[in-house]
N, CA, C and O of each residue as an XYZ file, in Angstrom:
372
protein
N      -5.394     12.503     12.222
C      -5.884     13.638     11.477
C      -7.150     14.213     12.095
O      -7.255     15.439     12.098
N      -8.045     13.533     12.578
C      -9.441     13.985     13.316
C      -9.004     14.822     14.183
O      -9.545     15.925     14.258
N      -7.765     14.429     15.156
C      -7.095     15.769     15.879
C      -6.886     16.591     15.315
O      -6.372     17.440     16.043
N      -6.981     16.934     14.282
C      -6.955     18.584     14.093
C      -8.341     19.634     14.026
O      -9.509     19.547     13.646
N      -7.364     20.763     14.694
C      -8.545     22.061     14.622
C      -8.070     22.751     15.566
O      -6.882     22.686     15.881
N      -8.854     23.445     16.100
C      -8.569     24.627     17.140
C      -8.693     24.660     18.581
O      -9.675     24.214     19.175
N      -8.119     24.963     18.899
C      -8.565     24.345     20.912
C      -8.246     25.696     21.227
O      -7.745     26.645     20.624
N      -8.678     25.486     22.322
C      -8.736     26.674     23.304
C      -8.467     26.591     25.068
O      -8.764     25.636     25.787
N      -7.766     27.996     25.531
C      -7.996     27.265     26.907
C      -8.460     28.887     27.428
O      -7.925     29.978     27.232
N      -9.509     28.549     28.058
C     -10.490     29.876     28.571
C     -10.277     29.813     30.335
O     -10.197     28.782     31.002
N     -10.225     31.043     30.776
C      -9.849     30.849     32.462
C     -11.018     32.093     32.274
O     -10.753     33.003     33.060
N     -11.980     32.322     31.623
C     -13.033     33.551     32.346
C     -12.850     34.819     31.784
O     -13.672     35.312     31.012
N     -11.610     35.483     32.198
C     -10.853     36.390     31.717
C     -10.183     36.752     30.587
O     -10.025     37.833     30.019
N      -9.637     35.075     30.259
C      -8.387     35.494     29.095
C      -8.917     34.116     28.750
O      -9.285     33.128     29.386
N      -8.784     34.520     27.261
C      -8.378     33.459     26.290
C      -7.110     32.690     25.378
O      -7.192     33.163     24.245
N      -6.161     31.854     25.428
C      -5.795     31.160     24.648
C      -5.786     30.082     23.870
O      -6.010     28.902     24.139
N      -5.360     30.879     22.373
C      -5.769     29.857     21.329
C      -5.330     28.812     20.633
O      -6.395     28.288     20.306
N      -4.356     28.056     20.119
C      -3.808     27.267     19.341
C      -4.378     26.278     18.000
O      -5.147     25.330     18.159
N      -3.989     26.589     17.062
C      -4.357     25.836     15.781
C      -3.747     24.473     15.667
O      -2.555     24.781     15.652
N      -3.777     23.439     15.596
C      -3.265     22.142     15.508
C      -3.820     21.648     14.070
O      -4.929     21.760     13.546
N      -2.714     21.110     13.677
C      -2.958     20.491     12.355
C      -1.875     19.267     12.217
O      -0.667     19.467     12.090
N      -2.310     18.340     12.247
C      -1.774     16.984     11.802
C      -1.497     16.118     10.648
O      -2.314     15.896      9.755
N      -0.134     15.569     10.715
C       0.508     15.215      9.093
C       0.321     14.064      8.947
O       0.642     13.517     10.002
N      -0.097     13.188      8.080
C      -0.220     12.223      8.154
C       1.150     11.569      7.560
O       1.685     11.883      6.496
N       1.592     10.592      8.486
C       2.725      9.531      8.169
C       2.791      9.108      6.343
O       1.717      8.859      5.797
N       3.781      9.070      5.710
C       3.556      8.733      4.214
C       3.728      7.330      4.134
O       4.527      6.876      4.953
N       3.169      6.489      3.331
C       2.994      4.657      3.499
C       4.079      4.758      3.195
O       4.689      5.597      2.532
N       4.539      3.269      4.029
C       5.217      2.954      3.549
C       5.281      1.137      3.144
O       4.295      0.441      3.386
N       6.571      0.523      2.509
C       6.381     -0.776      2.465
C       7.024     -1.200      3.648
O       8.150     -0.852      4.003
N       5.996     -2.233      4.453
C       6.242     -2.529      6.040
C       7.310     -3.987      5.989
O       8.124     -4.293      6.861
N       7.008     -4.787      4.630
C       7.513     -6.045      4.355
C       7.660     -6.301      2.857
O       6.746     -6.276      2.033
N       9.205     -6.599      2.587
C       9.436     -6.135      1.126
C       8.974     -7.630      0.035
O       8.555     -8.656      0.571
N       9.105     -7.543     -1.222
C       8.400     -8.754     -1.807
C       9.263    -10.085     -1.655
O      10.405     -9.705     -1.914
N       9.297    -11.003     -1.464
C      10.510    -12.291     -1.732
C      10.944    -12.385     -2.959
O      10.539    -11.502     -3.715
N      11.706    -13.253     -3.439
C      12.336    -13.537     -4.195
C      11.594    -14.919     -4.781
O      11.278    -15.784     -3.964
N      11.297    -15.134     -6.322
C      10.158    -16.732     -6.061
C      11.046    -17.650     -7.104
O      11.767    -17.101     -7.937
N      10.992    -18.427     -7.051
C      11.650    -19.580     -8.004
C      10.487    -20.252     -8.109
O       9.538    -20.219     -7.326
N      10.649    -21.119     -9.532
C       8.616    -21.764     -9.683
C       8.905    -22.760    -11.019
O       9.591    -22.372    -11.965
N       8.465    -23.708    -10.979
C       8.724    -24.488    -12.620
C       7.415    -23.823    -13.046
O       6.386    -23.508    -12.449
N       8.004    -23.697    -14.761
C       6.895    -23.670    -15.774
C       5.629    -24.028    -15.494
O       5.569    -25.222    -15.200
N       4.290    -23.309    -15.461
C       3.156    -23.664    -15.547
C       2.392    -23.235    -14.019
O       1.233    -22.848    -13.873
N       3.376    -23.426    -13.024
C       2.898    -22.460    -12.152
C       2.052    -21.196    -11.786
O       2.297    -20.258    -12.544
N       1.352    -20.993    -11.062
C       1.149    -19.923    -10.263
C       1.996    -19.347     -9.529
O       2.361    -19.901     -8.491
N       2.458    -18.202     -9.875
C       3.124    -17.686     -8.750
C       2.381    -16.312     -7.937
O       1.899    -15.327     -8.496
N       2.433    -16.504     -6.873
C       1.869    -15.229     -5.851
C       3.087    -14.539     -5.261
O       3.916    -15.114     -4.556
N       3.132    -13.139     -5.641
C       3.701    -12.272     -5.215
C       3.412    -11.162     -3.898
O       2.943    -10.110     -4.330
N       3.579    -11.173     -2.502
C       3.002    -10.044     -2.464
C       3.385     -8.864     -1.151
O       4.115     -9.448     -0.349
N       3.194     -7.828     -0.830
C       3.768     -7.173     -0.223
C       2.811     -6.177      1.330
O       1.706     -5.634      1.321
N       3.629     -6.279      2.231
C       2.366     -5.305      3.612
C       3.351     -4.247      3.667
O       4.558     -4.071      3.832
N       1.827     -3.372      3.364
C       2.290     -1.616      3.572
C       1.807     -1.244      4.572
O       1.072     -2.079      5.099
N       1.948      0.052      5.278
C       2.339      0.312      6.623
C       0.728      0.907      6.704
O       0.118      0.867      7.773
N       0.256      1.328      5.754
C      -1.426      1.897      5.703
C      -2.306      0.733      5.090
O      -1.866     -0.115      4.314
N      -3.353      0.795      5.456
C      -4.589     -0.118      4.554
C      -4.993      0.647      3.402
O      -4.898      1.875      3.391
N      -5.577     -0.225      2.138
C      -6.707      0.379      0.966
C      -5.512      2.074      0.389
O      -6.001      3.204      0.355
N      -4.301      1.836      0.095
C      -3.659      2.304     -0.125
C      -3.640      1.745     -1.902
O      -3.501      0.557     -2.194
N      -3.838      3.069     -3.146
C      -3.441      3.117     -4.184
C      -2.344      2.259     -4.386
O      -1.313      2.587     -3.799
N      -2.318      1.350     -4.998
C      -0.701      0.546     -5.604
C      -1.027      0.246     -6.994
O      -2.129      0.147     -7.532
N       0.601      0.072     -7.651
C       0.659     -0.138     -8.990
C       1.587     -1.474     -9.044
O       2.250     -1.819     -8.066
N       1.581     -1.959     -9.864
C       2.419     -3.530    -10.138
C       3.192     -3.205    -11.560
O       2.762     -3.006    -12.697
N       4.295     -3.233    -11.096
C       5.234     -3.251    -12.625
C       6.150     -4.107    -12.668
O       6.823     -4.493    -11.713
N       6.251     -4.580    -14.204
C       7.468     -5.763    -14.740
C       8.370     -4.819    -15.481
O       7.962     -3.936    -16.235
N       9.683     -5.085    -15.195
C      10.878     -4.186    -15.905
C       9.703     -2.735    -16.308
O       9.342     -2.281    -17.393
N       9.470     -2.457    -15.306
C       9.184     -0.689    -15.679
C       7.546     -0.476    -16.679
O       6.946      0.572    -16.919
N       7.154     -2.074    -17.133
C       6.006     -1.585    -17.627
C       4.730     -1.790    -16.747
O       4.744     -2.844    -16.111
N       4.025     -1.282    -16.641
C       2.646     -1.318    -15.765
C       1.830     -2.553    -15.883
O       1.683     -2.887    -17.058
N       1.159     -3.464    -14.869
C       0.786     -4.266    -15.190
C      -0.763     -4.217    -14.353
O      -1.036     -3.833    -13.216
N      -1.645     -4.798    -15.478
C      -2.965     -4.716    -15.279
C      -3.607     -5.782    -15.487
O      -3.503     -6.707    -16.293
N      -4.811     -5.336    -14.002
C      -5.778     -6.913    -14.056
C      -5.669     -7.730    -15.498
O      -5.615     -6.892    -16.398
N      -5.620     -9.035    -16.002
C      -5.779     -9.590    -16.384
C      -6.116    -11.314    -16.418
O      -5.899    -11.983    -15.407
N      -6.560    -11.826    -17.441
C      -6.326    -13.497    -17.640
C      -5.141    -13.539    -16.609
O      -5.442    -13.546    -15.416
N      -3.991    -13.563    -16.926
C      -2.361    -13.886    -16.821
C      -2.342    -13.042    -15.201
O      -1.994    -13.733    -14.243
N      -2.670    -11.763    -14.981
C      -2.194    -11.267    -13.805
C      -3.769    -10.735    -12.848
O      -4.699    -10.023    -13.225
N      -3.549    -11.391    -11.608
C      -4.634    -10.746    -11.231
C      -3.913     -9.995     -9.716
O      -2.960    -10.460     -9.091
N      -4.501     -9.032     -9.463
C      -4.169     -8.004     -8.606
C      -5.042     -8.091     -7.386
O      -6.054     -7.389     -7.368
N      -4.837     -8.679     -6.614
C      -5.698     -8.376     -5.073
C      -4.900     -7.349     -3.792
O      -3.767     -7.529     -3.344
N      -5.779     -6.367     -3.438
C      -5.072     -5.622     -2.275
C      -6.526     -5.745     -1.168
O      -7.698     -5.419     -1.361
N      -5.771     -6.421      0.143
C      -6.977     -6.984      1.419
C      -6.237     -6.139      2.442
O      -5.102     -6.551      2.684
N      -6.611     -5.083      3.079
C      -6.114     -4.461      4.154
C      -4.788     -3.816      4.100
O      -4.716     -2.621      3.816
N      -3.592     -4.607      4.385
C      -2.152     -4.098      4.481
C      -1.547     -4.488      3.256
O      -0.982     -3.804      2.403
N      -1.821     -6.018      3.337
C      -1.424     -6.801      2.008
C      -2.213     -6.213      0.464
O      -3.378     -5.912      0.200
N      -0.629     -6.237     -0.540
C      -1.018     -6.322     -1.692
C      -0.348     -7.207     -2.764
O       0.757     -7.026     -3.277
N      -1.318     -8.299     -3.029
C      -0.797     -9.262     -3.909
C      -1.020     -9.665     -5.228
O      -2.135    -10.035     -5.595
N       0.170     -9.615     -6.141
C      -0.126    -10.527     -7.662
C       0.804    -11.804     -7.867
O       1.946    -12.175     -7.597
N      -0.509    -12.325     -8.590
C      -0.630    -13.625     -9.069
C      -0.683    -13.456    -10.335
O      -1.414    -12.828    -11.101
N       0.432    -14.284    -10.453
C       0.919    -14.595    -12.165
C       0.680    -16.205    -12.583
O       1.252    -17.259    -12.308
N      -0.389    -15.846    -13.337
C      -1.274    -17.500    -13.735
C      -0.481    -18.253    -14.768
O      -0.277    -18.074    -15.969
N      -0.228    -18.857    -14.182
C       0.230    -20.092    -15.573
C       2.102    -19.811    -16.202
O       2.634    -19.812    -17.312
N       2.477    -19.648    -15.098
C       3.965    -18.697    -15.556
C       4.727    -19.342    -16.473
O       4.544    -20.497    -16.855
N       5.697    -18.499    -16.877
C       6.256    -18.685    -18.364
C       7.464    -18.582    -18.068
O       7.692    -18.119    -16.950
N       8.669    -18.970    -18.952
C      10.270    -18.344    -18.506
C      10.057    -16.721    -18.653
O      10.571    -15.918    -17.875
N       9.026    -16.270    -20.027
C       9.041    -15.129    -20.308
C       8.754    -14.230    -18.989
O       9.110    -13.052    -18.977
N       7.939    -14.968    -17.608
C       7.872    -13.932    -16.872
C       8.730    -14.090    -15.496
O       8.323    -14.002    -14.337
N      10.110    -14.365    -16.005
C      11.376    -13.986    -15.153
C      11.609    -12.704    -15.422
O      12.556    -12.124    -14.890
């Protein structure tokens, strides 16, 4: 993206101009989540590398949103973004 702007190529005489503008690639997921099996009482760590760093992410169970908590904590370090589900339950199959 810093590549963009305007360049020029000048011979004295004549000028040509060109506008450049650059798209940035849309994230993507680089490595998808596993699959975890875990007895009762466990920790389980979930977690996933996206193709950008410090990239916005959301964590959802069957469609509802899930937020820092006791039970879930949310860490995203560079590519990786991981949750940890404290103390797991059958309820959180």
């Amino acid at each position: 993206k810093t590549d963009a702007g305007l360049y020029t190529c000048d011979i004295g005489t004549d000028v040509a101009k060109s506008k450049v503008s650059v798209q940035e690639k849309p994230t993507e997921v680089a490595k998808q989540l596993e699959n975890k099996t875990s007895p009762a009482g466990q920790d389980i760590s979930l977690s996933c590398e996206l193709s950008k760093a410090d990239v916005n992410i959301r964590w959802y169970k069957d469609g509802k949103a899930i937020r820092k908590s006791q039970k879930y904590d949310l860490q995203q370090e560079g590519t990786r973004a991981t949750l940890i589900i404290r103390d797991s339950t059958v309820k959180d199959s």
